[in-house]
NULUMDO-742492 format. One record per residue (C-alpha): residue number from 0; y, z negated, x negated. Coordinates in pm, whole numbers, always signed. Layout:
N
guro, y, z, x
NUM, Y, Z, X
...
//
This chain:
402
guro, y, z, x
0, +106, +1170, +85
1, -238, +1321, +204
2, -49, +1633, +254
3, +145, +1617, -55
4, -215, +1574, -226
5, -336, +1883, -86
6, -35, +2094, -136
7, -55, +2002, -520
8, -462, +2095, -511
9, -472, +2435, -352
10, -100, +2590, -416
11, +19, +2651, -746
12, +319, +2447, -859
13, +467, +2393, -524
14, +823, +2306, -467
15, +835, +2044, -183
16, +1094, +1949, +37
17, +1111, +1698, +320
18, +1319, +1647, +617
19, +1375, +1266, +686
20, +1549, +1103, +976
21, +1597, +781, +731
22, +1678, +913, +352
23, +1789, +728, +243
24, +1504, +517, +193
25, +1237, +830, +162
26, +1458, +916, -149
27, +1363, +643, -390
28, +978, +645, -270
29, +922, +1064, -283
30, +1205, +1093, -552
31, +993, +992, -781
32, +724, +1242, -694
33, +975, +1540, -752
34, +1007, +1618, -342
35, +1377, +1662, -221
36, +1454, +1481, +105
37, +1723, +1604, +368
38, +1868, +1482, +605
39, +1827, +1559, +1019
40, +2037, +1806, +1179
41, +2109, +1548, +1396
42, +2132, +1146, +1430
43, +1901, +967, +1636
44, +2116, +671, +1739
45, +1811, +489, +1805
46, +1728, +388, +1479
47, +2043, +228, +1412
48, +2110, -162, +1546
49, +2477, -249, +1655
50, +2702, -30, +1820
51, +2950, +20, +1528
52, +2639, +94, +1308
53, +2508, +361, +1552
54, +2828, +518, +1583
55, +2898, +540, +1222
56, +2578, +679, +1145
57, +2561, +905, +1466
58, +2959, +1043, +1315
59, +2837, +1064, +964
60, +2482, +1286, +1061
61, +2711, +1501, +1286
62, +2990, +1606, +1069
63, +2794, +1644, +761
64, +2839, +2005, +797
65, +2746, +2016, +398
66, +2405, +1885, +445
67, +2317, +2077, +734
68, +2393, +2408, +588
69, +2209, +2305, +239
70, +1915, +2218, +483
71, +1922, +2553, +682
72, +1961, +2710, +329
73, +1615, +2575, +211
74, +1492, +2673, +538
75, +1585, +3047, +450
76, +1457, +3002, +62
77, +1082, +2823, +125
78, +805, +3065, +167
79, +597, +2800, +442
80, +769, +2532, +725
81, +538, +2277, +783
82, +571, +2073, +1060
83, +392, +1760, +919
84, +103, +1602, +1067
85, +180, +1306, +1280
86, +270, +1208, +1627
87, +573, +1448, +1606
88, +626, +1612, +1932
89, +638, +1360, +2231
90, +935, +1255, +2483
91, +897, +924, +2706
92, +1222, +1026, +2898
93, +1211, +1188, +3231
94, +1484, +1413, +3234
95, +1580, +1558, +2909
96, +1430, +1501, +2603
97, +1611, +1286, +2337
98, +1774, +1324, +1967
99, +1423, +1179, +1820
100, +1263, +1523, +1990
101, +1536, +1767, +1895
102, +1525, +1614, +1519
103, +1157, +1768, +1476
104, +1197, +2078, +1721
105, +1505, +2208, +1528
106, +1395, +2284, +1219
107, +1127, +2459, +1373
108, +1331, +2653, +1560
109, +1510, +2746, +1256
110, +1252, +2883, +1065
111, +1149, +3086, +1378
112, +1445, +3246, +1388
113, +1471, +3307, +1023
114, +1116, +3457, +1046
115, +944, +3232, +840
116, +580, +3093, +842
117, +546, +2811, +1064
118, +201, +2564, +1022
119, +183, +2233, +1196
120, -38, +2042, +1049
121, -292, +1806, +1220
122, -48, +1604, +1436
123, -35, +1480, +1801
124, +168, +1684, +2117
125, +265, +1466, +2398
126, +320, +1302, +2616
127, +588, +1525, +2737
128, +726, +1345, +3059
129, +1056, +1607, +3041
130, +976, +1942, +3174
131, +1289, +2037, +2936
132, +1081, +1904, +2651
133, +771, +2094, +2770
134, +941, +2409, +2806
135, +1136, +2418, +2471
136, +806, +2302, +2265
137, +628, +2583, +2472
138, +862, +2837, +2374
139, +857, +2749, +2018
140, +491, +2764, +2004
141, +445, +3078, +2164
142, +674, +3203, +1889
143, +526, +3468, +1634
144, +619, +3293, +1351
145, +384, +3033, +1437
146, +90, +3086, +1260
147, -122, +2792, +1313
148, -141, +2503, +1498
149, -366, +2186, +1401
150, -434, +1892, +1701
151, -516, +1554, +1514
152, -759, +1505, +1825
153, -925, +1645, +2126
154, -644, +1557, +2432
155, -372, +1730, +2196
156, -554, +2040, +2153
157, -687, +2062, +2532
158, -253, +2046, +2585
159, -202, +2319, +2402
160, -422, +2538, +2538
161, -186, +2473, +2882
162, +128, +2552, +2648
163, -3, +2896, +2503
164, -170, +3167, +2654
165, -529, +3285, +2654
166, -421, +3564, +2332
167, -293, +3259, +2165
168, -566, +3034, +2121
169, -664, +3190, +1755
170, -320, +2997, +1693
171, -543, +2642, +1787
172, -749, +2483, +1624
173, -873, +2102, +1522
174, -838, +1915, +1229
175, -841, +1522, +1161
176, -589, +1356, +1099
177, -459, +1404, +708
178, -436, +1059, +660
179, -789, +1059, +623
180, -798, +1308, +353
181, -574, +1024, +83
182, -724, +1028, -249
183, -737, +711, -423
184, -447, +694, -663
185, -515, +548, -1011
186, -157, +542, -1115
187, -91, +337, -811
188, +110, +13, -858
189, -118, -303, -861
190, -191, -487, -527
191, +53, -662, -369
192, -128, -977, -270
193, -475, -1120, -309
194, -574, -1282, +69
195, -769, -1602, -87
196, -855, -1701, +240
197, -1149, -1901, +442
198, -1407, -1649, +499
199, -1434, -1386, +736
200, -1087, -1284, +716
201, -907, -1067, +1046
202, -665, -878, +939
203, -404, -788, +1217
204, -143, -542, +1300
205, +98, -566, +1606
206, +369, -355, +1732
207, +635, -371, +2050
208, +529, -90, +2263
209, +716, +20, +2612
210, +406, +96, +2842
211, +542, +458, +2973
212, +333, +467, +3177
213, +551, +121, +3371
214, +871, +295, +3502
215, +1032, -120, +3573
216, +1202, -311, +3270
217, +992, -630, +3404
218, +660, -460, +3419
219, +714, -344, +3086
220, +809, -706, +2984
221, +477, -812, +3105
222, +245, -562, +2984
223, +398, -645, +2620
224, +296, -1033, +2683
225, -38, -959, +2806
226, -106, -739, +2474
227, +53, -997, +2248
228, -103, -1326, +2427
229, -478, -1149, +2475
230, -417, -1096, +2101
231, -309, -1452, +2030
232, -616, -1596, +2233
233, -862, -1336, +2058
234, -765, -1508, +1727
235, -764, -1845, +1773
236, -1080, -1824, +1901
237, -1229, -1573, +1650
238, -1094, -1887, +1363
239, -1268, -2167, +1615
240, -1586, -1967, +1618
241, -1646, -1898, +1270
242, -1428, -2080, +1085
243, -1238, -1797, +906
244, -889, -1701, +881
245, -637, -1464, +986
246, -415, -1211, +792
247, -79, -1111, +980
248, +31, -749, +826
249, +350, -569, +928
250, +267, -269, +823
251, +599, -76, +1012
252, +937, -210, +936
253, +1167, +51, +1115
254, +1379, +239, +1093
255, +1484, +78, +1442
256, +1420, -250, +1587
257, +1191, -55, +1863
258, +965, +64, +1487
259, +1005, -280, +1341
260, +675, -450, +1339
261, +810, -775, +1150
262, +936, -882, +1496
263, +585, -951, +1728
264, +443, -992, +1359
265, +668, -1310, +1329
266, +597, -1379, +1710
267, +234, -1360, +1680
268, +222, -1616, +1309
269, +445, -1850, +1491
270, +220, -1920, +1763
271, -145, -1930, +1556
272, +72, -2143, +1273
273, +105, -2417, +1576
274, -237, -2408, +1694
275, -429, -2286, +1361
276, -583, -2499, +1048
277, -375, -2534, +769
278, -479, -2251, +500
279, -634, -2014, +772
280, -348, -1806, +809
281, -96, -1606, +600
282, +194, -1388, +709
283, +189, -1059, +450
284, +540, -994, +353
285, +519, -644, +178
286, +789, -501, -84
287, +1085, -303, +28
288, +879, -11, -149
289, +496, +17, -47
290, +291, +325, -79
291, -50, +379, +141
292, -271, +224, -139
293, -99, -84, -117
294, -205, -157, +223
295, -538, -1, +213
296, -591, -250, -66
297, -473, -540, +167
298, -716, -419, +431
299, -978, -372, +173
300, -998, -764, +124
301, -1039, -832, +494
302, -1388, -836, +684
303, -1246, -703, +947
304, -896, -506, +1097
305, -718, -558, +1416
306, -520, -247, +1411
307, -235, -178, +1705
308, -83, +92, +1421
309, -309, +371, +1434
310, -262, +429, +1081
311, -357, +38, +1035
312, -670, +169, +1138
313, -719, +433, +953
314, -592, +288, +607
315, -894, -14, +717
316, -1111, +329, +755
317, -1041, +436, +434
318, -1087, +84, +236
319, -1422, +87, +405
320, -1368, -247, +664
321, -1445, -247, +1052
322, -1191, -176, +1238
323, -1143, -278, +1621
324, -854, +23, +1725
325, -616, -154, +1980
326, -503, +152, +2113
327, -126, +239, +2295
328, -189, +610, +2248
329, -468, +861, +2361
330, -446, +977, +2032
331, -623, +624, +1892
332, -940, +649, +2122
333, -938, +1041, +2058
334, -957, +1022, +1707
335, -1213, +684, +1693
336, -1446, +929, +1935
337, -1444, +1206, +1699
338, -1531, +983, +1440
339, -1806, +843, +1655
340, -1620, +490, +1610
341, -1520, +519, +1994
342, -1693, +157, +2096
343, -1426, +27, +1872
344, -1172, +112, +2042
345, -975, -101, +2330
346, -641, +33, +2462
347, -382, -266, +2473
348, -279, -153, +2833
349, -637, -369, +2980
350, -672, -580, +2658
351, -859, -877, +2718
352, -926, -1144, +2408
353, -1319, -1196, +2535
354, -1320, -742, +2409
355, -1169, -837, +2098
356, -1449, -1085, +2040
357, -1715, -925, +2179
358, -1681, -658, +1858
359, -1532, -882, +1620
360, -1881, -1096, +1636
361, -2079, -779, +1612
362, -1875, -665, +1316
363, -1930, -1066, +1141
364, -2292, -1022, +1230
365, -2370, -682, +1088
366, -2086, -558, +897
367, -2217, -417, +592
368, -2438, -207, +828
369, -2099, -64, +1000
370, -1928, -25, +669
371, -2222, +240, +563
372, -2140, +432, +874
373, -1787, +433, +784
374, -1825, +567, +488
375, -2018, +824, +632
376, -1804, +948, +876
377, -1474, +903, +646
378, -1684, +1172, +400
379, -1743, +1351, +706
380, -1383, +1404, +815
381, -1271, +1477, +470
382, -1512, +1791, +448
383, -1420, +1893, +797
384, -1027, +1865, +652
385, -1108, +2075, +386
386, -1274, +2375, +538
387, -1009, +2369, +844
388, -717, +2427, +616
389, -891, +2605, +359
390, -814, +2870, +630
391, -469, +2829, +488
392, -570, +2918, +108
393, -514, +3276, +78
394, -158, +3239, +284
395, -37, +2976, +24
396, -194, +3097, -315
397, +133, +3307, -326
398, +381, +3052, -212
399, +566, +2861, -468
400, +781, +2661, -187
401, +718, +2474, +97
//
């Protein structure tokens, strides 16, 4: 949406497409907002739960020889390819990377062959634990059709700089993550829930994660309890110690059961709803439909945010509440640094609930002091947003698709 915003401000009456691996459901949100949505190339079985369902849907994304070719045709009649700003280009498998990879390099690939522009905005590379993956990325990088490249943080762009060589690195640059660049929207639905809770109020977002840096099924297993049970213990004794109450949000809910946040979510309010005070906790069931200002509204009413969802952290960041970053990326801690927020970040691989409440008693204690700084550095990041891709201005000015 940040990117949609900016597209709209600084190119005149842009035509936007989108490529979605689910839409389905991207249709009846950015349908409404006059985008187009495609679908992949290719299916990402992944996504899909039950083997008839994956099979169907893998058959149906395959053979859909009419979609592909109207995709590759818009390919051929925009003016820019954006590769949109996110954590787009990673592979956790060993060997060769998977359909969830080849649905993002593709289209790239595409364009760069068709000898279009090429821009990826601010977005994370890596990890890349397939050589395969490495290479193909490299080579598509290194392509002249690339014209710029934006790293979200400072590990992504020092990654790069190992992909492309030394007459490349005009190509690089840094820019924040967009996200941070969302403009309030005053047509915006009203919110979806008022949290008329006990004072302070935590508001919490957890997500199943499978430690790739573990290479054992059971190691994984136990990492995921530590995170989920140092979490659990943070919170019951962050409602003991002050009294106040606890907001579970699942802010992801797919596609995929691995993307599905409503599963630990449910986990997490089961166990507090045994051990917590009646009316000190509430489980946040959102719409079907929910746009960004609906949850930085949510987070808005809270005092502070647990955030395991980067972009939990940065929609807190952009109400204006503390946020303690549980991080399962570099990219979390990377972009909390450059926002000089780094002591409020843990990473949920050495999470330990006495952290958690170490900050979350600084942030009760002196919050509104934090919340200035916030606003500070959110201002801060917006300008620095603006000026990196106002680099772009001159190359879009003329473009009336994208």
């Amino acid at each position: 949406m940040a990117e949609v915003q900016w597209l709209r401000s600084h190119v005149s009456r842009p035509t936007i497409a989108l490529v979605s691996r689910t839409p389905w459901l991207d249709k009846r949100f950015f349908g409404r907002l006059d985008i187009e949505v495609y679908p992949p190339l290719i299916a990402a079985p992944s996504l899909y739960q039950g083997f008839h369902t994956k099979i169907q849907r893998t058959f149906q994304t395959t053979f859909n020889w009419l979609g592909q070719k109207r995709l590759i045709d818009k390919i051929r009649a925009s003016d820019l390819i954006i590769s949109s700003g996110g954590g787009y280009f990673f592979s956790h498998r060993r060997r060769f990377p998977g359909p969830m990879f080849f649905q993002n390099y593709l289209p790239l690939r595409i364009a760069a062959a068709c000898k279009k522009p090429v821009v990826l905005f601010p977005q994370s590379i890596g990890p890349l634990l397939s050589s395969a993956a490495e290479r193909l990325l490299k080579n598509v990088l290194n392509d002249r059709s690339v014209k710029k490249i934006f790293a979200r943080e400072t590990a992504s762009l020092a990654y790069l700089r190992t992909l492309l060589p030394k007459p490349q690195d005009a190509k690089l640059d840094f820019c924040p993550d967009m996200a941070l660049s969302l403009q309030k929207d005053e047509s915006a639905a009203p919110p979806v829930l008022n949290l008329d809770l006990p004072r302070p109020v935590a508001a919490l977002t957890v997500r199943s994660w499978d430690f790739p840096e573990v290479k054992s099924a059971r190691d994984k297993k136990a990492r995921q309890e530590r995170y989920l049970e140092a979490l659990i213990e943070a919170c019951l004794e962050f409602q003991r110690k002050w009294r106040g109450s606890l907001a579970v949000v699942p802010q992801v809910r797919g596609p995929g059961v691995f993307e599905n946040d409503e599963i630990p979510s449910k986990r997490v309010w089961a166990e507090l709803k045994k051990r917590l005070p009646q009316g000190h906790l509430a489980y946040v069931s959102l719409p079907p439909l929910v746009s960004p200002w609906a949850l930085i509204d949510i987070f808005s009413q809270a005092d502070l945010v647990l955030a395991t969802r980067f972009h939990s952290a940065l929609f807190g960041l952009l109400s204006g509440t503390p946020v303690i970053s549980l991080g399962y990326q570099p990219k979390s801690h990377s972009t909390m640094a450059w926002l000089r927020l780094d002591e409020w970040s843990l990473s949920i691989s050495t999470l330990r609930p006495e952290a958690i409440l170490h900050l979350a008693e600084r942030i009760v204690r002196d919050g509104g002091g934090l919340r200035k700084a916030i606003r500070h550095q959110i201002a801060m990041a917006q300008t620095v947003i603006e000026e990196r891709l106002g680099t772009l201005f001159e190359s879009l000015r003329g473009s009336s698709t994208a």
